[in-house]
NUGU-360667 format. One record per residue (C-alpha): y, x, z; residue number from 1. Coordinates in nm, 2 decimals. Each point is the difference from the previous one (the first is absolute). Layout:
Y | X | Z | NUM
...
END
This chain:
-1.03 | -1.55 | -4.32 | 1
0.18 | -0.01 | 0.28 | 2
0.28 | -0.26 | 0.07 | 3
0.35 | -0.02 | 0.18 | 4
0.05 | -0.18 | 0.28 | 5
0.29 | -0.13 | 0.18 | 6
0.00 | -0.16 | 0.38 | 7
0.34 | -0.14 | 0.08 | 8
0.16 | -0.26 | 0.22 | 9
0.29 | -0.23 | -0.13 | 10
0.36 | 0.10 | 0.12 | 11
0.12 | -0.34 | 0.03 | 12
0.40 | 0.16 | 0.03 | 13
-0.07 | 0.27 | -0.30 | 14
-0.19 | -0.16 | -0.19 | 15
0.15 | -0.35 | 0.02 | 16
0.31 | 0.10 | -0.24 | 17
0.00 | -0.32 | -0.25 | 18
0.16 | -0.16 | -0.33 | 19
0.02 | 0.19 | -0.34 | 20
0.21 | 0.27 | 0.20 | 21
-0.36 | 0.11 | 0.17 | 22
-0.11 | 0.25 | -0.27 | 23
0.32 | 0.18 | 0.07 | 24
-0.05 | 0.05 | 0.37 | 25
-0.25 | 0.29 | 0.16 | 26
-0.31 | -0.26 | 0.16 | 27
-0.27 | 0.28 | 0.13 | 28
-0.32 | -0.24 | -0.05 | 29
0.14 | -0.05 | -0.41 | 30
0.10 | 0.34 | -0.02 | 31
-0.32 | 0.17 | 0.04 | 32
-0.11 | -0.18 | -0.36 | 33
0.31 | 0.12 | -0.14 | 34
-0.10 | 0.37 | 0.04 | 35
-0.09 | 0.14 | -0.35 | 36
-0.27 | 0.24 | 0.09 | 37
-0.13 | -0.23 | 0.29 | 38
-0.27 | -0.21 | -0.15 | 39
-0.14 | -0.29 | 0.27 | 40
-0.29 | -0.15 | -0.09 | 41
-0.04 | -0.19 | 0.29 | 42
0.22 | -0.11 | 0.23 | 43
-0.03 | -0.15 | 0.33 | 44
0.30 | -0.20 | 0.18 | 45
-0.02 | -0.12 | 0.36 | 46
0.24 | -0.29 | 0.08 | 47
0.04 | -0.29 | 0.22 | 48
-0.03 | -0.39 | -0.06 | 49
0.42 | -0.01 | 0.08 | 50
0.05 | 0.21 | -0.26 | 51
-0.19 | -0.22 | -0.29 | 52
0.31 | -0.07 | -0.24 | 53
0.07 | 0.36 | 0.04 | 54
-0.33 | 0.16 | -0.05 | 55
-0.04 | -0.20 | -0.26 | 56
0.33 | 0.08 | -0.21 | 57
-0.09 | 0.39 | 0.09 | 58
-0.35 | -0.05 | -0.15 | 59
0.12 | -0.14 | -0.34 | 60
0.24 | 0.30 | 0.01 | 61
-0.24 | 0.24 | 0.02 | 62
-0.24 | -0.17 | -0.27 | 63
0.34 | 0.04 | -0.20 | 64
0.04 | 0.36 | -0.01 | 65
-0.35 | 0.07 | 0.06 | 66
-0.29 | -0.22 | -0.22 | 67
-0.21 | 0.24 | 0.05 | 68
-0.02 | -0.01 | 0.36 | 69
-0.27 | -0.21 | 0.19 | 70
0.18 | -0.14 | 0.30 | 71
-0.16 | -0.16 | 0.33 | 72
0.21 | -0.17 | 0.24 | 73
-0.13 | 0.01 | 0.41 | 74
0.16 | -0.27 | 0.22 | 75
-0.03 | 0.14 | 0.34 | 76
0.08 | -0.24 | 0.31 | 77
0.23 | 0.26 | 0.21 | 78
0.23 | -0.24 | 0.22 | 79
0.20 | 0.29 | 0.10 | 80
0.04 | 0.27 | -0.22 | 81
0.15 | 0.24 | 0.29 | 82
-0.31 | 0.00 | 0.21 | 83
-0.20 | 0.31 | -0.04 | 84
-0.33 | -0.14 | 0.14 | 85
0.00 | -0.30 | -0.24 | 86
0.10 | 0.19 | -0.31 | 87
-0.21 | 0.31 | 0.08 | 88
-0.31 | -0.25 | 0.04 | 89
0.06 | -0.20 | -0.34 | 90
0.08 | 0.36 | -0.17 | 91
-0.33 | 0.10 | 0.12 | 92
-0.21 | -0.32 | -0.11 | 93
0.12 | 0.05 | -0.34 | 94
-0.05 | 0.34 | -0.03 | 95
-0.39 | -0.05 | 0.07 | 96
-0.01 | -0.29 | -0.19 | 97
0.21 | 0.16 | -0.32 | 98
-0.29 | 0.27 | -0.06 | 99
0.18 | 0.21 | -0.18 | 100
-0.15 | 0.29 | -0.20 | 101
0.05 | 0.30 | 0.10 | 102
-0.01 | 0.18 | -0.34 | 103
0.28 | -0.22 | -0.14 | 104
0.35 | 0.09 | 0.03 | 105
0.07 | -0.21 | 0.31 | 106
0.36 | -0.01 | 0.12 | 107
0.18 | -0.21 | 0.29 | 108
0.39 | -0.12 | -0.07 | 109
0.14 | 0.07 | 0.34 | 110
0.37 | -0.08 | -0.08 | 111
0.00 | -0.40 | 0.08 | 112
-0.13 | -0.20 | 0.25 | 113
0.16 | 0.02 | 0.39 | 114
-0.02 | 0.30 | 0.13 | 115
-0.27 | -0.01 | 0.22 | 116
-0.25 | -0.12 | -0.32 | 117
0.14 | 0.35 | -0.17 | 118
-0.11 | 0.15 | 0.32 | 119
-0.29 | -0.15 | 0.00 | 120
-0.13 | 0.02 | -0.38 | 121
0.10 | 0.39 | 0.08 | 122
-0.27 | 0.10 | 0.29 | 123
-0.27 | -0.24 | -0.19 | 124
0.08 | 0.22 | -0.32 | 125
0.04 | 0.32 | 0.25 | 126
-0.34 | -0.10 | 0.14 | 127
-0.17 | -0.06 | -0.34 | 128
-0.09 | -0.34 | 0.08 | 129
0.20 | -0.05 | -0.35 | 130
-0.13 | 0.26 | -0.18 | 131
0.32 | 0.05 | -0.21 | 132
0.33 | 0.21 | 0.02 | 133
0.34 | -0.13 | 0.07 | 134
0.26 | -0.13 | -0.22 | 135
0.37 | 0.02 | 0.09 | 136
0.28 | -0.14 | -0.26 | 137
0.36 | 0.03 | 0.06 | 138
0.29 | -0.15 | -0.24 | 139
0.16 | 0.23 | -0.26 | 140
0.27 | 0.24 | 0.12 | 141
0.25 | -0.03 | -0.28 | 142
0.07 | -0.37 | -0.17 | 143
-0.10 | 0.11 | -0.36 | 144
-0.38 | 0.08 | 0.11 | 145
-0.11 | -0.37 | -0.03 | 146
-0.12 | -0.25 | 0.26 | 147
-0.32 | 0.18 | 0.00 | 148
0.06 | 0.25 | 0.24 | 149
-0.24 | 0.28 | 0.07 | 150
-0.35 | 0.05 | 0.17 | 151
-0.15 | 0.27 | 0.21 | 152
-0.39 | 0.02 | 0.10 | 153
-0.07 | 0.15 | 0.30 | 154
-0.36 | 0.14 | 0.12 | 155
-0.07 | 0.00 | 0.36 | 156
-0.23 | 0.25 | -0.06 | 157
0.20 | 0.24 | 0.26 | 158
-0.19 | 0.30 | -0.09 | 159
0.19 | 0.01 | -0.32 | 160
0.31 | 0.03 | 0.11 | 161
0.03 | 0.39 | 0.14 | 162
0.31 | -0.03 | 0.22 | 163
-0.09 | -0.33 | 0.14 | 164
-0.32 | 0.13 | 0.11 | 165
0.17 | 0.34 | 0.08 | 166
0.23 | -0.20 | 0.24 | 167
-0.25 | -0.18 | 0.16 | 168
-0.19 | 0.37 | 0.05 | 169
0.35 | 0.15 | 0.14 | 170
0.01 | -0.31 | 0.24 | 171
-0.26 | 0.13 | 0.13 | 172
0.08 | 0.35 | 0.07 | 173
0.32 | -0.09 | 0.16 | 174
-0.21 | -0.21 | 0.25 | 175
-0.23 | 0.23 | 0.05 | 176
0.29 | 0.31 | 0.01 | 177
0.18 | -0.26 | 0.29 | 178
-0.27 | -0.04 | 0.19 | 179
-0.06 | 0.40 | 0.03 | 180
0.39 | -0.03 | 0.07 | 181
0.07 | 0.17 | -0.34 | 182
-0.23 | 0.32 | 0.12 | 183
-0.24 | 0.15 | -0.28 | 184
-0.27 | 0.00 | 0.23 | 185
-0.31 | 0.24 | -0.20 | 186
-0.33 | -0.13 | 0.20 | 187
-0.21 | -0.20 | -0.25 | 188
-0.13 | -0.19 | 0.29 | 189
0.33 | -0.14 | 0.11 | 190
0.16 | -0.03 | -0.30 | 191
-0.30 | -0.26 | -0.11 | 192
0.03 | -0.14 | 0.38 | 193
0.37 | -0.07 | -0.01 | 194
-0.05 | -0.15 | -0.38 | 195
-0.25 | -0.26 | 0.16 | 196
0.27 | -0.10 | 0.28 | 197
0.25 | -0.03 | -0.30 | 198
-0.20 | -0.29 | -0.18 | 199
-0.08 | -0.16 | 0.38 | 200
0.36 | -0.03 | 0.09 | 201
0.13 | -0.14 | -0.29 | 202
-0.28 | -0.22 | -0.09 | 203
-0.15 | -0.14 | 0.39 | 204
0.15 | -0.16 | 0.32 | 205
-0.36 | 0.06 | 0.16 | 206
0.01 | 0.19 | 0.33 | 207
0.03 | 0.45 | -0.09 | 208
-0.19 | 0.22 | 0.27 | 209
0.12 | 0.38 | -0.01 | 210
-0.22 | 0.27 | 0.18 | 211
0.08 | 0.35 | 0.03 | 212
0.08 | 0.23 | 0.24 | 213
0.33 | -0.01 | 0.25 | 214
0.28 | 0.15 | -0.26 | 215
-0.16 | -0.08 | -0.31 | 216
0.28 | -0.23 | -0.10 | 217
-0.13 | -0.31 | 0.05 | 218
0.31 | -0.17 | 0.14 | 219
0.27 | 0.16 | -0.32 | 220
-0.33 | -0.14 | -0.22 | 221
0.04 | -0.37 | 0.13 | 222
0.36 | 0.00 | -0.03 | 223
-0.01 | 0.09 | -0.34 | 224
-0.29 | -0.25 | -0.08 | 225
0.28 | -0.28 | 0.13 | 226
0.27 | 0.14 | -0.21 | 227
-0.24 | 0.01 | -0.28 | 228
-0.06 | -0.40 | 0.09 | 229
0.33 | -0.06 | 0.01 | 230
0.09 | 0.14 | -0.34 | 231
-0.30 | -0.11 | -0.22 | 232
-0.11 | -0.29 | 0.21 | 233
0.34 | -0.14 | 0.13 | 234
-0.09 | -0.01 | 0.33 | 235
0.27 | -0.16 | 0.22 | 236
-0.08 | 0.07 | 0.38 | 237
0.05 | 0.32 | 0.19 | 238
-0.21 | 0.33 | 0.08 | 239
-0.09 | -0.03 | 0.38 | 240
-0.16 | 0.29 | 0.12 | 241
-0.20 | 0.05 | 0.35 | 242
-0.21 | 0.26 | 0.18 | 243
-0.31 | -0.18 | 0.15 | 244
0.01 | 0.29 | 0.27 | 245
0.29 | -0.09 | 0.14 | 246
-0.04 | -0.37 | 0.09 | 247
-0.26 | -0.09 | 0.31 | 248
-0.10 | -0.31 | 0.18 | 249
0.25 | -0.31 | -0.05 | 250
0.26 | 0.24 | -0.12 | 251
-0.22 | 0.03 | -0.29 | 252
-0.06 | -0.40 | -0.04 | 253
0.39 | -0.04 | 0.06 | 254
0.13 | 0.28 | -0.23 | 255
-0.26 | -0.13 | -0.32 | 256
-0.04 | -0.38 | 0.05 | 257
0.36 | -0.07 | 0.21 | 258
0.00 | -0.22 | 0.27 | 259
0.19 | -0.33 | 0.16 | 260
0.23 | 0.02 | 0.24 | 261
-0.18 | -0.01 | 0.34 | 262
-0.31 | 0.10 | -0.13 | 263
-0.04 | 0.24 | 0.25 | 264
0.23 | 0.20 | 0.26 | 265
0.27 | 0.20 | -0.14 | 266
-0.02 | -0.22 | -0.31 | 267
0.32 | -0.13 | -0.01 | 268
0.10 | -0.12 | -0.33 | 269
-0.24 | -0.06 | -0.32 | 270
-0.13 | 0.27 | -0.21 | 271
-0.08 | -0.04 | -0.35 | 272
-0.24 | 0.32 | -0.02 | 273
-0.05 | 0.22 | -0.28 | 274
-0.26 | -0.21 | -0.19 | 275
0.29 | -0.27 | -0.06 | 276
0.22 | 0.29 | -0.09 | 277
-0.18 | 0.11 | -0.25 | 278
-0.05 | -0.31 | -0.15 | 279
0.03 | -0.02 | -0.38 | 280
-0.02 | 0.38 | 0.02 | 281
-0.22 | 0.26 | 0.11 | 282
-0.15 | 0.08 | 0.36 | 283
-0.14 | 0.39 | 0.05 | 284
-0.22 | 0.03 | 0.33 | 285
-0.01 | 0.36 | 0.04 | 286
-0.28 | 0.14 | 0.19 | 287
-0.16 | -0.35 | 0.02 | 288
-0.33 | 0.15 | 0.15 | 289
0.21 | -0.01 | 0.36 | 290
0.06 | -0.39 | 0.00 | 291
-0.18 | -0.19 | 0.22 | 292
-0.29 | -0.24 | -0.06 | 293
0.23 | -0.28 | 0.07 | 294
0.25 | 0.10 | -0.23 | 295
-0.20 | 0.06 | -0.25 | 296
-0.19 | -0.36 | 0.00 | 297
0.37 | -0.18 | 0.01 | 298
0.07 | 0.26 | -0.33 | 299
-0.29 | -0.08 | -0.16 | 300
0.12 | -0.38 | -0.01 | 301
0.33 | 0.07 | -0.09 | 302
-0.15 | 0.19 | -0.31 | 303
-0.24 | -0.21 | -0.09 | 304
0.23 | -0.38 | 0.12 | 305
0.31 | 0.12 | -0.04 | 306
0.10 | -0.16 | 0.33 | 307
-0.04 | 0.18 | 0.36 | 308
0.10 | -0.14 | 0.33 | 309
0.33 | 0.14 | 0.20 | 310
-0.08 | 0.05 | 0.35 | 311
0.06 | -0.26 | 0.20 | 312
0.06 | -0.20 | -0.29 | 313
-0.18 | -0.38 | -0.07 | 314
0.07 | -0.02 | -0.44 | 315
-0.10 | 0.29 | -0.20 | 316
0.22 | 0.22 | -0.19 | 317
-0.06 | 0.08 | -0.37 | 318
0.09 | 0.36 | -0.15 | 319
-0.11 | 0.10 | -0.39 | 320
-0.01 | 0.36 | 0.04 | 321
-0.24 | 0.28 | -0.16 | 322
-0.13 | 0.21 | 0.24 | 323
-0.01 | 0.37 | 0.03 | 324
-0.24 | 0.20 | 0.19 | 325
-0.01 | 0.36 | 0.11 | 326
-0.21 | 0.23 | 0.21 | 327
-0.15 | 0.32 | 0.07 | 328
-0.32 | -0.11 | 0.16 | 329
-0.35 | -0.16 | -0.15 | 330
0.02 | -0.36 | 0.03 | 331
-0.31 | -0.08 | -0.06 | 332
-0.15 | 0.30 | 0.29 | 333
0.26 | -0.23 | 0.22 | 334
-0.22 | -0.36 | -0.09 | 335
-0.33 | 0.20 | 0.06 | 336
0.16 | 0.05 | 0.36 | 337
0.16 | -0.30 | 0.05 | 338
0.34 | 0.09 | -0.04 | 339
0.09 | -0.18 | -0.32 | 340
-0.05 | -0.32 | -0.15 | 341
-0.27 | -0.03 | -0.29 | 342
0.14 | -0.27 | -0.17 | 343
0.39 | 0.11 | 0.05 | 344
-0.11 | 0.34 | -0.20 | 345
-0.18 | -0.18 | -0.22 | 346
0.30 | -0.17 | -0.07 | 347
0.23 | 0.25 | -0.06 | 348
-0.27 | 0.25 | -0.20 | 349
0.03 | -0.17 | -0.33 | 350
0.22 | 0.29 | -0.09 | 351
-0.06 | 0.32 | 0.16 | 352
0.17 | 0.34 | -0.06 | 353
-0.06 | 0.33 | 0.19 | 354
0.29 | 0.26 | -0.07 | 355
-0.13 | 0.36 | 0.07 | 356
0.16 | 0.27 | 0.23 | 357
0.21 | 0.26 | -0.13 | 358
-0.29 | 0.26 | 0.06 | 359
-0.21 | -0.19 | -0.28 | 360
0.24 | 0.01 | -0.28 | 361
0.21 | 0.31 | 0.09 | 362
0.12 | 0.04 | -0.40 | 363
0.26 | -0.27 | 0.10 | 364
0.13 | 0.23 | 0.26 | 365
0.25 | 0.17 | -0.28 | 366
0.13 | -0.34 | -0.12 | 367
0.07 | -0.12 | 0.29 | 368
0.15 | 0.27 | 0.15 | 369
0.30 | -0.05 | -0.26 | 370
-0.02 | -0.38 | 0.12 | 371
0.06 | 0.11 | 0.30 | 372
0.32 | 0.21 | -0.03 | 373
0.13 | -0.25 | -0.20 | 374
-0.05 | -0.23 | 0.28 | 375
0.21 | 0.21 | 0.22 | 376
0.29 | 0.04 | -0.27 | 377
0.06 | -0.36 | -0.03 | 378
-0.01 | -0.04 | 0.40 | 379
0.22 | 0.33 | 0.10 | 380
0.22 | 0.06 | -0.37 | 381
-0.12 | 0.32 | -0.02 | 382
-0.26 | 0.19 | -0.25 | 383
-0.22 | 0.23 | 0.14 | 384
-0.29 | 0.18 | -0.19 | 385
-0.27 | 0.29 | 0.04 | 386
0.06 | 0.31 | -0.14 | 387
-0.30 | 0.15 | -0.23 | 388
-0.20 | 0.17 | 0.29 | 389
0.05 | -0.26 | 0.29 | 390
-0.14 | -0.30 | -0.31 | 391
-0.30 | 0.27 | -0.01 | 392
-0.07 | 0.09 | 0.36 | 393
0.05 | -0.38 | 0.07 | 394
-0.22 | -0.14 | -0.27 | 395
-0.28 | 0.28 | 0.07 | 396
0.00 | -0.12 | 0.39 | 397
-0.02 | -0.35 | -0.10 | 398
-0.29 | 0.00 | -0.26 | 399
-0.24 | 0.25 | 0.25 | 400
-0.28 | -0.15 | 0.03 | 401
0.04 | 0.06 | 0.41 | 402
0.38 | -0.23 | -0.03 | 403
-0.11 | -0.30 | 0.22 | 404
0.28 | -0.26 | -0.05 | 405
-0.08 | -0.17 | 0.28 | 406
0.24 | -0.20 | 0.03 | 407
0.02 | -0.06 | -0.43 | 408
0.34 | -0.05 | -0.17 | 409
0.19 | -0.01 | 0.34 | 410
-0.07 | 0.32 | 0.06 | 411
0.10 | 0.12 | -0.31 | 412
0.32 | -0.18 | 0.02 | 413
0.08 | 0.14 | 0.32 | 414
-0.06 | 0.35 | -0.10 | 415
0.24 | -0.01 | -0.30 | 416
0.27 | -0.19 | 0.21 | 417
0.00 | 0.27 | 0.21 | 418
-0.01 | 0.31 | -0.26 | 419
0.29 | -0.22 | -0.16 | 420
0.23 | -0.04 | 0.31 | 421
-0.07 | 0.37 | 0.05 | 422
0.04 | 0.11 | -0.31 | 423
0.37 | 0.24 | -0.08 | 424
0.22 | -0.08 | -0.28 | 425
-0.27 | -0.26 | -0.12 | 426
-0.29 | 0.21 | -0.07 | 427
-0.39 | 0.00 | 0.21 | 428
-0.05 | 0.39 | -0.02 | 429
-0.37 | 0.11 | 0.10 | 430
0.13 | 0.12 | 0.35 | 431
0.06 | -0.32 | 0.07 | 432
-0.37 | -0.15 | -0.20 | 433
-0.15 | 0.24 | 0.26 | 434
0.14 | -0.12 | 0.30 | 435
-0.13 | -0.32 | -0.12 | 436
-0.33 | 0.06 | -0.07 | 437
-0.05 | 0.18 | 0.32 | 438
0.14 | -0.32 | 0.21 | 439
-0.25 | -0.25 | -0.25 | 440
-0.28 | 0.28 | 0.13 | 441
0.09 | -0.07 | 0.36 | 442
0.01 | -0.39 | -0.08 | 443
-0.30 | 0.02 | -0.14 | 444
-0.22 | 0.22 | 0.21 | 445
-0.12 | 0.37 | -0.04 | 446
-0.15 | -0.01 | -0.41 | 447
-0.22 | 0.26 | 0.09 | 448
-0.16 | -0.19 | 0.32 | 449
-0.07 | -0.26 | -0.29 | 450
-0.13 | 0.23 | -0.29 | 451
-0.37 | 0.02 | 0.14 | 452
-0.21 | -0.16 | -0.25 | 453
-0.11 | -0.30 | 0.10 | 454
-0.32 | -0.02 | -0.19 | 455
-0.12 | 0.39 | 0.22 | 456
0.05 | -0.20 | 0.33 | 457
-0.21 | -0.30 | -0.12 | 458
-0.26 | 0.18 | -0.21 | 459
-0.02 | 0.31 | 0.16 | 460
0.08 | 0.32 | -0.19 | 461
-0.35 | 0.09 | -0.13 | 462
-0.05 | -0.37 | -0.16 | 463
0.35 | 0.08 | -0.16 | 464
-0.10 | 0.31 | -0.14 | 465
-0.25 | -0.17 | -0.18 | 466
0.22 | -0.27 | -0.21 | 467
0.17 | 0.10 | -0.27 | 468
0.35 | 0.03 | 0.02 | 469
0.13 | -0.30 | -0.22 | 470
-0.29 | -0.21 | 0.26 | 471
0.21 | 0.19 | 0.34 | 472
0.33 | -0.08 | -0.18 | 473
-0.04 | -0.36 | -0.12 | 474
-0.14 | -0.04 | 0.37 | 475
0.22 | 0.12 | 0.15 | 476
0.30 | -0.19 | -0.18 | 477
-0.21 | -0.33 | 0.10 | 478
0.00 | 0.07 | 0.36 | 479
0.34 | 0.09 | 0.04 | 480
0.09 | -0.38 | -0.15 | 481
-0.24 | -0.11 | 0.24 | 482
0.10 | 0.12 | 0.33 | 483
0.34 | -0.10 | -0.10 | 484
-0.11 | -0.36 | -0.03 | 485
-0.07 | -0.24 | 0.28 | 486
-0.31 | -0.14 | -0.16 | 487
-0.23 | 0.00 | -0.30 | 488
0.14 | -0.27 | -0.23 | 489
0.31 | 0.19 | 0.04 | 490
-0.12 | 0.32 | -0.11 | 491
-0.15 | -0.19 | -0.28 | 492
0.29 | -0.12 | -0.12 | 493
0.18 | 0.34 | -0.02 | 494
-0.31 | 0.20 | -0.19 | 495
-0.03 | -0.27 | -0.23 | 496
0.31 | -0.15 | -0.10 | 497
0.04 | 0.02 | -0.33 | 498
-0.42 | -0.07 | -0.08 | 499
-0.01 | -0.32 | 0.24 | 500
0.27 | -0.17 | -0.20 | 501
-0.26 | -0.02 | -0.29 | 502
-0.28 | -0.15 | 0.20 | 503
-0.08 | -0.37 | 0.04 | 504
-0.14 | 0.08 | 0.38 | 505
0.14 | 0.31 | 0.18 | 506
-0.25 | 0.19 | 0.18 | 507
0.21 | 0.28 | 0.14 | 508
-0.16 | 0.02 | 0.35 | 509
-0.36 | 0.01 | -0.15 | 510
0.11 | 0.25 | -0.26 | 511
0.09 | 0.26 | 0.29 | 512
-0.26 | -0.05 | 0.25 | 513
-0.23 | 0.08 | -0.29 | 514
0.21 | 0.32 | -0.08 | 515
0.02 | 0.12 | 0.36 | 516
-0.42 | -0.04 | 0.05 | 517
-0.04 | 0.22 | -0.29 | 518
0.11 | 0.29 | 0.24 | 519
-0.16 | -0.17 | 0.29 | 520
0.34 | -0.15 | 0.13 | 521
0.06 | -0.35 | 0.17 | 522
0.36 | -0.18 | 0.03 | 523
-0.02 | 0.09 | 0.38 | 524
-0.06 | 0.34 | -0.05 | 525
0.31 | 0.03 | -0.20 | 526
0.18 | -0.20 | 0.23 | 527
END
């Protein structure tokens, strides 16, 4: 049969009331053998040797109003009560020394003791190394209730609780809904992608590597990733943002690590740099494939250290930053030639995301066209929307399979920025859609220049005849990913996306080379 158990600590301030005036006064360690219908068979009271005239006054008390309970008393030798790593430690002993049983009706009183041995006694109970629920008792609202107060039991068992764990679940989704800046994006594969960055950025301080194509959004992604840092994580420093591209030689050295005053000519007055501004905070190298091989060795220090050298400068500086990197190219195609550190991108791998391009998840064209005009309302005051055939001839334009989007979600922004400023009386009519697509058609190139099949001018058109026509167009889907990558492990990343996140070892390269030689086809040829 099993037994109930009680684990509590002595309150030496509640508990300590004294004289014959005692039994009139709420005391929480007394009161929970005063319940009626809680029966404790065994309880356990953890105390201190300064408190020995007081433990043992509360002990006889409880025999009083409870024979039937069997009462242990733990001296624990806690010199200061207020120190988390000393109580946690002792809590911790006892609970593996206690062996409790799990199939008894274990409970843990968490209303006495300092409060960092409540704290405590709640994540060992939270982390089932008491395998028991918690017991809370609070003093009776209304004088004529008695000294005995009232009880409540409380399972951590989360999943019991429905609008706790819905909470936690709509946590979530606002992340996740923040990150996509409130846009309901409807590609599987970036809706799993962006739910991935979500647990990174609120859970790591490791080093995040973005890929994707130029206008992809990897620069609005990082900001948001900070703001999501600074709201779940309390992150205190600033976002400092840089394009790789735009610093060269000692401009670069200067603008990332600072420099002393001196240090070289033209250097007139110290620098700090933008690693020591982004200290505390969060540093986003944008197109960090352009740095240079000096650069990059003094970064990978100051990742790895935290501490860099300042041009010119004889002490080091420190700088607790998490870093940011973004870039359109293949890092690793960059090593392999000698352009890019091994061990800096090994560094800054752990967690690697590649967004798509707006031509592989055109269904969040729609969605974000309305992001967009609401974009342009909040900067300019003014509303302005399509009417029923310009959304149509838009949309239709957008989603052809020949809409190139070169230049990804930058080119979609300047197209509806300038069907809104050209809009009359607030509405896109499909006059002015088909000005638009015909200036997106000279931006892009001829579309019918690019509609040859690529798979006729590889294969030849006899070998084409004879595949069957899912085999010419799965083909030819593959090698129109491919010649819009610079290199195989790129294009391997894009086909397989969503499969390579369930693999131990990602073989993406492999996988297509073995693809293309079914039809006789090499990586060069493609290329």
């Amino acid at each position: 049969m099993s037994k109930t158990v009680v684990i509590g600590a002595l309150g030496p301030t509640l508990d300590r009331p004294a004289g014959p005036d005692r039994w009139h006064k709420w005391r929480p360690s007394v009161a929970i053998c005063q319940q009626q219908d809680l029966v404790v068979d065994r309880y356990v009271l953890l105390t201190q040797k300064n408190f020995h005239k007081l433990t043992n006054q509360l002990v006889g008390d409880l025999q009083s109003v409870s024979p039937e309970t069997s009462i242990e008393v733990l001296e624990t030798e806690m010199s200061d009560v207020w120190d988390f790593q000393e109580v946690y430690g002792t809590l911790f002993d006892i609970a593996r020394d206690l062996k409790l049983d799990p199939k008894d009706r274990n409970l843990v009183h968490i209303t006495t003791g300092s409060h960092v041995m409540q704290i405590c006694l709640f994540l060992l109970t939270e982390s089932r190394h008491f395998p028991a629920k918690l017991l809370q008792t609070s003093p009776a609202l209304r004088k004529n209730q008695g000294p005995e107060g009232s009880y409540q039991i409380i399972d951590l068992e989360l999943a019991r609780y429905d609008q706790l764990a819905s909470r936690f679940e709509q946590q979530a989704l606002d992340d996740i809904s923040f990150l996509k800046s409130g846009i309901p994006t409807r590609n599987p594969a970036f809706n799993q992608l962006i739910a991935r960055i979500e647990q990174v950025a609120i859970r790591s301080t490791e080093p995040i590597l973005l890929m994707g194509p130029t206008g992809a959004g990897k620069s609005q992604l990082a900001r948001r990733i900070y703001d999501l840092a600074v709201h779940r994580r309390g992150m205190t420093g600033e976002f400092v943002e840089v394009n790789c591209a735009t610093l060269q030689g000692q401009a670069a050295m200067s603008a990332l690590f600072g420099h002393k005053k001196g240090a070289y000519t033209g250097a007139s007055a110290d620098r700090p740099g933008l690693l020591r501004a982004a200290n505390k905070g969060m540093l986003f190298l944008d197109e960090i494939g352009e740095l240079g091989l000096d650069e990059q060795a003094m970064l990978l220090r100051a990742v790895e250290e935290k501490v860099f050298y300042p041009l010119g400068a004889d002490t080091p500086v420190k700088s607790n930053f998490q870093l940011i990197c973004g870039t359109n190219r293949d890092l690793q195609t960059q090593v392999d030639s000698g352009e890019f550190r091994e061990d800096l991108l090994t560094r800054i791998h752990l967690w690697t995301f590649v967004l798509p391009g707006l031509a592989e998840r055109k269904e969040d064209i729609e969605p974000n066209l309305e992001y967009e005009l609401n974009q342009i309302a909040q900067r300019t005051g003014k509303r302005v929307r399509f009417n029923r055939e310009a959304s149509k001839a838009f949309l239709d334009f957008a989603l052809d399979p020949d809409a190139r989007w070169r230049g990804n979600f930058r080119d979609l922004n300047a197209a509806v920025t300038r069907m809104a400023t050209l809009a009359t009386e607030g509405r896109i009519t499909e006059e002015g859609v088909n000005d638009e697509i015909q200036r997106l058609q000279q931006h892009w190139g001829s579309r019918k220049a690019e509609a040859a099949p690529t798979a006729e001018k590889l294969l030849g058109t006899e070998k084409l005849q004879n595949l069957d026509l899912f085999d010419r167009l799965q083909l030819e889907g593959v090698l129109t990913v491919c010649q819009n990558c610079r290199s195989l492990a790129e294009a391997g990343r894009r086909l397989f996306d969503v499969s390579r996140q369930n693999k131990q070892t990602q073989n993406d390269s492999d996988r297509i080379r073995k693809y293309l030689a079914k039809f006789g086809l090499s990586w060069d040829d493609v290329k």
